[in-house]
C-alpha positions as a printed NumPy array, in Angstrom:
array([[-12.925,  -4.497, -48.07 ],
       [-14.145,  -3.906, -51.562],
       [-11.88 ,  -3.142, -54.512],
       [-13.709,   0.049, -55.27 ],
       [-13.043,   0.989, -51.788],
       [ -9.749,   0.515, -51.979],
       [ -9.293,   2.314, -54.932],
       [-10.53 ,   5.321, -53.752],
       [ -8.017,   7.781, -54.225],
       [ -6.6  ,   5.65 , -57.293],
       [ -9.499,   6.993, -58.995],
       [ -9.377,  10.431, -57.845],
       [ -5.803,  10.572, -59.406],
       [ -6.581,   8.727, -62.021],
       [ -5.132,  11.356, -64.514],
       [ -1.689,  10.922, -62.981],
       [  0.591,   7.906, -63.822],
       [  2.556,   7.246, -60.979],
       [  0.601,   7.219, -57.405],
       [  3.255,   6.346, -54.638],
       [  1.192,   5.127, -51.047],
       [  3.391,   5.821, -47.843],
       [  2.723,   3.493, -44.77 ],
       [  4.459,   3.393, -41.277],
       [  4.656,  -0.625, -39.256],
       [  5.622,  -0.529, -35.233],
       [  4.98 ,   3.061, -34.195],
       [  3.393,   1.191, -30.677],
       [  5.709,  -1.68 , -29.811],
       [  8.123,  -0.851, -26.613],
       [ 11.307,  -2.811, -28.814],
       [ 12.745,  -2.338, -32.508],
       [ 12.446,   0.206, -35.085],
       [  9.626,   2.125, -36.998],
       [  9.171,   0.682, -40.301],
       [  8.136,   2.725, -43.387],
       [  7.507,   1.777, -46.92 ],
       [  6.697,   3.482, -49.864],
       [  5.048,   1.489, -53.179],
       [  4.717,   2.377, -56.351],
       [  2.003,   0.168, -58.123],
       [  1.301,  -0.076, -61.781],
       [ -1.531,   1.922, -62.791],
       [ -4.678,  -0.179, -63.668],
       [ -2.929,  -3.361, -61.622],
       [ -4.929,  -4.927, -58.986],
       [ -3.553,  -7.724, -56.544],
       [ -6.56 ,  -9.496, -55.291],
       [ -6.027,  -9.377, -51.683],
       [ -4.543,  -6.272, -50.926],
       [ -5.808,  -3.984, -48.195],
       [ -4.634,  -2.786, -44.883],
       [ -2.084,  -5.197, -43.372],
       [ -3.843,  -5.573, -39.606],
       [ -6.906,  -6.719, -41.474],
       [ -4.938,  -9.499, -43.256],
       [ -3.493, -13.091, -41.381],
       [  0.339, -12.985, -40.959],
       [  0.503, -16.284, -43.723],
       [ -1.344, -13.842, -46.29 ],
       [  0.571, -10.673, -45.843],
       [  3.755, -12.866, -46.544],
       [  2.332, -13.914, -49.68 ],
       [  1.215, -10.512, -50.577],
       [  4.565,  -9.022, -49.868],
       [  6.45 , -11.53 , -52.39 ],
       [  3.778, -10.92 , -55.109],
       [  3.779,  -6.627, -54.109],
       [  7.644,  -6.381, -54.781],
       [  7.505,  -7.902, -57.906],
       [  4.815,  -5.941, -59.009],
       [  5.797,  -3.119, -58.131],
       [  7.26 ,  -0.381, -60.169],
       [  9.211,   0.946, -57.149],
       [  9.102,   0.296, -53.87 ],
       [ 11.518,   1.43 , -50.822],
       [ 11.302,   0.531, -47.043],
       [ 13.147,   2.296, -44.472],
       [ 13.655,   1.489, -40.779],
       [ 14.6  ,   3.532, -38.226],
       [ 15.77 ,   2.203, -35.309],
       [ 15.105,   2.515, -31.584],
       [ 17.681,   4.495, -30.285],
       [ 16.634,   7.245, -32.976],
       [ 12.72 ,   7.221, -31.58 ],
       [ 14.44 ,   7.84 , -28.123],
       [ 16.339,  10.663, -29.537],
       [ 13.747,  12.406, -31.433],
       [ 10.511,  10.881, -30.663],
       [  8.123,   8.57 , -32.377],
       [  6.2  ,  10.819, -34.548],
       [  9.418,  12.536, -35.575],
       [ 10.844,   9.215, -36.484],
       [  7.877,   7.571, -38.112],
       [  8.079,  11.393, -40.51 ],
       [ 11.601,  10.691, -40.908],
       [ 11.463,   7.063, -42.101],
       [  8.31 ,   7.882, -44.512],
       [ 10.745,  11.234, -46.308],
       [ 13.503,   8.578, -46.644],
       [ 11.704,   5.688, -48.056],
       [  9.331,   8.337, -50.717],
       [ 13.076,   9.762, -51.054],
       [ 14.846,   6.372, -51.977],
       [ 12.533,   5.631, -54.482],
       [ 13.708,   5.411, -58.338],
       [ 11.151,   6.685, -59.71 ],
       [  9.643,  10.153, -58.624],
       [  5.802,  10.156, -58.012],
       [  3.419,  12.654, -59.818],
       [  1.757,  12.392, -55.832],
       [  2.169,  10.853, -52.605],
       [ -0.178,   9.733, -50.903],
       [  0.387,   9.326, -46.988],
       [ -1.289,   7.345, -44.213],
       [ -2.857,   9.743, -41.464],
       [  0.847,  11.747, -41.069],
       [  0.935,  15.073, -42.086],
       [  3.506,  17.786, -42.253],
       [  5.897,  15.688, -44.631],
       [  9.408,  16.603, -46.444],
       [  8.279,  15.11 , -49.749],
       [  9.873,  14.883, -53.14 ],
       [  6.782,  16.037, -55.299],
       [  3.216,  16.867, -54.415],
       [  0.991,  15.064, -51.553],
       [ -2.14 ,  14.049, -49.698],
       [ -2.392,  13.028, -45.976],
       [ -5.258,  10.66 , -45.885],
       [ -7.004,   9.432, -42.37 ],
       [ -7.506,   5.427, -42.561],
       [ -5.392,   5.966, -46.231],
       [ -4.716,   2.074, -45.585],
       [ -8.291,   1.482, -46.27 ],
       [ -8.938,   3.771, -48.982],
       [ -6.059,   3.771, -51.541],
       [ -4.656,   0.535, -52.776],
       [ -0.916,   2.213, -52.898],
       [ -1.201,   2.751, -49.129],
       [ -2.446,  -0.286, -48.468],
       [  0.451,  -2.091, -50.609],
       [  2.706,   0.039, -48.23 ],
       [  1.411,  -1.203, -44.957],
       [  1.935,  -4.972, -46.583],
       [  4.808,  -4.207, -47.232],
       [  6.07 ,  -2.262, -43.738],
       [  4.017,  -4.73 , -41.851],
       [  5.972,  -7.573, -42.977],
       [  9.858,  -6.185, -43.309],
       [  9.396,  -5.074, -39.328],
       [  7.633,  -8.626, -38.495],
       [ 11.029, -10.398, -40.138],
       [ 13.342,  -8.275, -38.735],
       [ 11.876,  -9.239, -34.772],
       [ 11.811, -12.408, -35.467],
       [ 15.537, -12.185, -36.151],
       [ 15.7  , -10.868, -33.259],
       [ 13.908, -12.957, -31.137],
       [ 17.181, -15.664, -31.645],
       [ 19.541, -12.874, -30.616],
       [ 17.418, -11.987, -27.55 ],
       [ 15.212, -14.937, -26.916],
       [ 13.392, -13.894, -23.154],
       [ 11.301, -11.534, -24.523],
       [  9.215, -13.643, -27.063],
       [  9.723, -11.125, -30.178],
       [  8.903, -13.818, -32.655],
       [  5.194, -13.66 , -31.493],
       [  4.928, -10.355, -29.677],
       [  7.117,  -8.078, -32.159],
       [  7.844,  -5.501, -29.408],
       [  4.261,  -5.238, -28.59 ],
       [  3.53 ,  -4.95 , -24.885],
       [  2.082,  -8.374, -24.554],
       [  1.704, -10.584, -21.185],
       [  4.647, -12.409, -22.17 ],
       [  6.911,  -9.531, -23.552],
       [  6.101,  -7.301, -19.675],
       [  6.917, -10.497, -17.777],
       [ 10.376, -10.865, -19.532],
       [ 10.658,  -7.403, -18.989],
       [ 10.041,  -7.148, -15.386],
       [ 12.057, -10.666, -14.861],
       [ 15.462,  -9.539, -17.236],
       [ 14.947,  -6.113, -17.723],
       [ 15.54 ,  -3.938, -21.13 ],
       [ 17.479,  -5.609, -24.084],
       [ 19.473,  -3.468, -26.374],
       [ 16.741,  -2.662, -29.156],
       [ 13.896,  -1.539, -26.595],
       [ 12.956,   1.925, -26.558],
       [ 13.771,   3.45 , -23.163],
       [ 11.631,   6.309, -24.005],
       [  8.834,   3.8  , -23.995],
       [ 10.043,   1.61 , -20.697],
       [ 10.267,   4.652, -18.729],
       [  6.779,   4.21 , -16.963],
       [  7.281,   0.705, -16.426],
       [ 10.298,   1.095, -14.775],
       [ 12.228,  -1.291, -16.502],
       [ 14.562,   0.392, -18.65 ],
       [ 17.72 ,  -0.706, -16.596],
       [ 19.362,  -2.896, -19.286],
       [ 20.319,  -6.226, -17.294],
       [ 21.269,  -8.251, -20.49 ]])
C-alpha cells in the first residue's frame, strides 16, 4: 500500500485538525466479542507501516499497536461480547461497539471517519467509507488497533477453554476450531446465533 493511498481521506480533510478512523475486528468468528476501535492520529504524523491489519503479519501488527497508542492523541476500543451479538445481532453490535468507542474518546473529532458501516450514532460529523482500511490512515490505525485487542483477548481465552484452539483460530471457523466443536460442543463465549446451523450449540463444557 502506498502512503498517498493511505492518506486518502487525510488529505481530503486536511482543513480539519482532528480526523478520528473507526474500525470493527471479529464480526465473522463463531466465539468472542466484536471488537471496535476508534484512533485519533496526530495530524501530519505518519507511522511507516500502517495500513489495514489483514494485510499486515500478526508479529507486525503487535508492534504497530504499541507504537499507535503512544502516538495517538486518543484512542478508545470497545468490545462487545457474544451474548450481546446473540441478542441483537452482529451488525447491530459491531454499530454499537463503533458509537461507544467514537463516544469514549477524550477528545471530540471535527469528523469520523467509518469503515464500510453506515447508519451510525456519532458524536460530531461523519463519512462511511467502503475499504476505509485501505484508504485513510486513521481507519487503518483503527483496524491495528481492533485487530490486535480481540487477537489478545482469545488467546486469553484459549487457557480458560483450551479444546477449541483460540490461540491460533480466534473464533474463526477453522478445521481445528469445527472438530472441537463437533467433539465438546459450545463453550461459554461462542455465539449460539452463529452455531445454530452447525448444530452444535448445546454447551457440553
Amino acid at each position: 500500500m502506498s502512503v498517498n493511498k493511505i492518506l486518502d481521506y487525510e488529505k481530503k480533510y486536511s482543513d480539519l485538525r482532528y480526523i478520528c478512523g473507526i474500525d470493527e475486528a471479529g464480526r465473522g468468528p463463531l466465539a468472542g466479542p466484536v471488537c471496535c476501535a476508534a484512533v485519533i492520529m496526530p495530524k501530519g504524523h505518519y507511522i511507516e507501516g500502517v495500513d489495514d491489519s489483514k494485510k499486515l503479519t500478526e508479529t507486525k501488527r503487535e508492534q504497530l499497536y504499541e507504537i499507535i497508542i503512544k502516538t495517538a492523541v486518543a484512542y478508545n476500543i470497545v468490545m462487545i461480547d457474544h451474548a450481546t451479538i446473540d441478542k441483537i445481532n452482529i451488525l447491530n453490535a459491531t454499530r454499537l461497539g463503533m458509537e461507544k468507542a467514537a463516544k469514549g474518546l477524550k477528545i471530540l473529532p471535527d469528523i469520523i471517519l467509518v469503515d464500510a458501516v453506515g447508519g451510525l450514532d456519532l458524536p460530531c460529523p461523519s463519512e462511511s467509507i467502503i475499504k476505509g482500511d485501505e484508504l485513510s490512515y486513521n481507519i487503518a490505525a483503527a483496524s491495528i488497533l481492533a485487530k490486535v485487542a480481540r487477537d489478545r483477548y482469545m488467546r486469553q481465552m484459549d487457557k480458560i477453554y483450551p479444546y477449541y484452539d483460540f490461540k491460533n483460530c480466534k473464533g474463526y471457523a477453522t478445521p481445528n476450531h469445527l472438530t472441537a466443536l463437533k467433539k465438546w460442543g459450545s463453550c461459554p463465549i461462542h455465539r449460539l446465533s452463529f452455531l445454530t446451523h452447525l448444530e452444535v450449540a448445546d454447551n457440553k463444557t
